[in-house]
C-alpha positions, 0 to 999 in steps of 0.5 A, spaced: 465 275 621 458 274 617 453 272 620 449 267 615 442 268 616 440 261 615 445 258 619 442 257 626 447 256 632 447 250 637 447 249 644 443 243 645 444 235 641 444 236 634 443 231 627 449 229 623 446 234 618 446 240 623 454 238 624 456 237 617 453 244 615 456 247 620 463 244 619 461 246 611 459 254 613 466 254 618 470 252 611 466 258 608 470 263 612 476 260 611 477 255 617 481 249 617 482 243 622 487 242 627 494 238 625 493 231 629 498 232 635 500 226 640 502 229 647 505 236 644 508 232 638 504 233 631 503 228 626 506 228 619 501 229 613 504 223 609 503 218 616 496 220 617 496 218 609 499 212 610 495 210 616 488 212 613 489 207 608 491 202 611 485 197 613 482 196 621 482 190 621 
């Protein structure tokens, strides 16, 4: 895997900025989120569709 010499690693606390950059230099290489799952079970795409849109209160 590249290594980005402008991307530091973390092992300590970090800002939302230092998160987002890392999320963004995961999607660089390729990687992708996991599928939501509930006790083995994984979620459909179109009910977590559904479920996003609805509000929270």
């Amino acid at each position: 895997m590249p290594v980005n010499s402008n991307f530091d690693g973390a092992l300590s606390p970090v800002t939302r900025e230092d998160t987002v950059a890392h999320y963004q230099h995961l999607a660089k290489l390729g990687f992708t989120p996991a599928k939501l799952q509930m006790a083995g079970f994984f979620l459909p795409e179109d009910k977590i569709q559904s479920f996003k849109g609805k509000s929270a209160v």
